[in-house]
N, C-alpha and C positions, 0 to 999 in steps of 0.2 A: 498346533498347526503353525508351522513355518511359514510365514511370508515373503513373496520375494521384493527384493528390492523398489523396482517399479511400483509395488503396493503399496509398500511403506511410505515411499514419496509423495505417493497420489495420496495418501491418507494426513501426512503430516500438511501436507499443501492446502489442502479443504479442510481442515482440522483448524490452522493459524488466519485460513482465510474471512472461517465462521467468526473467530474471535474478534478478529479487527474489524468484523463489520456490527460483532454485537459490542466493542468497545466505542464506536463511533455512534451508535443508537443510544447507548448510555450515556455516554456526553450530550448527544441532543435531550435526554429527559432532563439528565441532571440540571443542567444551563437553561432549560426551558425556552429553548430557541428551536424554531423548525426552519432552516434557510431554504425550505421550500412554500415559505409564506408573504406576503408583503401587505403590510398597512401603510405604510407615508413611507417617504426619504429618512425623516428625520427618525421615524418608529426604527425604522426597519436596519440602516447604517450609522444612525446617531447611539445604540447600544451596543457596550464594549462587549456583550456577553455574544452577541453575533457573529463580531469578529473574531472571539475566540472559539468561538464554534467553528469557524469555519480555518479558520490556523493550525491552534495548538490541538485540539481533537483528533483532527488526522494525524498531526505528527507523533503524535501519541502510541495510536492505534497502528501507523504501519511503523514503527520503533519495536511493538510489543510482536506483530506479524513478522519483522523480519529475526526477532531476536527467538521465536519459535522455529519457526524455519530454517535461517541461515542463509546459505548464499545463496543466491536469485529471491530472496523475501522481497526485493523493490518491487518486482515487475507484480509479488501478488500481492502487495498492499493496495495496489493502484484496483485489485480485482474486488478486493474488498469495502475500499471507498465506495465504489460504485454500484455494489450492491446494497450497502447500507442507505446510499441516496434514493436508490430504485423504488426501496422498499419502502421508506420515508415518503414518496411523492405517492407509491400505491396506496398506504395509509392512508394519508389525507384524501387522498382524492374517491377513495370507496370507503372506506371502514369506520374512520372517525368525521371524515367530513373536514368543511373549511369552519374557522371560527369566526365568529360575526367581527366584521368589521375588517377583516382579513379575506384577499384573493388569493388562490393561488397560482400563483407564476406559468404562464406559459411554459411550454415545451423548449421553444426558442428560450426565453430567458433565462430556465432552470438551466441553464448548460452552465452558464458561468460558475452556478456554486458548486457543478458536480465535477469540472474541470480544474479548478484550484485545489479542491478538496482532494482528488486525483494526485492528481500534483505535489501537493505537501503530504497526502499517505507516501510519494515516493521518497521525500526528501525524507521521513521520517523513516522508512525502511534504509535507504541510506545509510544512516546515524545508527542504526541499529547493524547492519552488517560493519560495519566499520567500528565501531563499539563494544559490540561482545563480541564479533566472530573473527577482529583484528585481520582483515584480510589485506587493508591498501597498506599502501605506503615501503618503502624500501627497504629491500632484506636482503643479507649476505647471498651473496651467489650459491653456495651451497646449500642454503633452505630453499631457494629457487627453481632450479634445474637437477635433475635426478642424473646420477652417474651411470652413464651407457658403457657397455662392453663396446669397447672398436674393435673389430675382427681386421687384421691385413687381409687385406684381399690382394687375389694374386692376379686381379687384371688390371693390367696399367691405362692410367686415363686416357679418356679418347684425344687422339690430337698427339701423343706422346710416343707412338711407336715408326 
């Protein structure tokens, strides 16, 4: 069966998006950091594994998103982040439960860790388009612009007759 195009896009897109959100859920196991949780100030932003959780995990994850996908990977890292958060806040909040000693963050409050995390999957998709798919930066005029046929036309421009 032949696929068309369209498919293959919509397949490769939710294919890289699954990944980057199950590369973001594995950094939350691995780091054993939920930044959908908060014991104290010092518990919760006094541990470097936090802040790497909530950094370098995304950059990670949408780098690997956009180096699957390619160009436009930023916009769906950002798709990915946030479903990987989603899922993390549904977790806790039905499945496993809060752990003692720990709340879980408002609605209101969880925004902030779901919008930086956003945020740096973008940058990280970024780095990944720019990285393996070489797309910025400045290129001779002939890899640039495609050579057009000019036809003379034989009507002379307006204003000129």
């Amino acid at each position: 069966m032949i696929l068309s195009n369209n498919i293959k896009g919509f397949l490769w897109g939710t294919g890289s998006i699954l990944v980057g959100a199950v590369v973001i859920f594995i950094g939350d196991n691995i780091l054993g950091i939920r930044l959908e949780l908060f014991k104290n100030v010092a518990a919760t932003f006094g541990d470097p594994r936090w802040f790497i959780d909530l950094t370098l995990i995304p950059i990670i994850a949408g780098f690997i998103v956009s180096a699957i996908y390619g160009l436009g990977g930023k916009i769906l890292c950002m798709i990915a982040a946030l479903l990987a958060r989603i899922f993390s806040y549904w977790e806790l909040s039905t499945l496993t439960g809060v752990p003692d000693g720990y709340s879980l963050l408002p609605l209101g409050f969880w925004g902030f860790p779901v919008i930086v995390t956003m945020e740096l999957a973008m940058a990280g998709g970024f780095l990944g388009e720019i990285l393996i798919k070489k797309i910025y930066g400045r290129r001779p005029d002939h890899v640039k612009y495609k050579k057009q046929d000019v036809k003379e036309s034989t009507t002379p421009p307006p204003g000129t007759e």
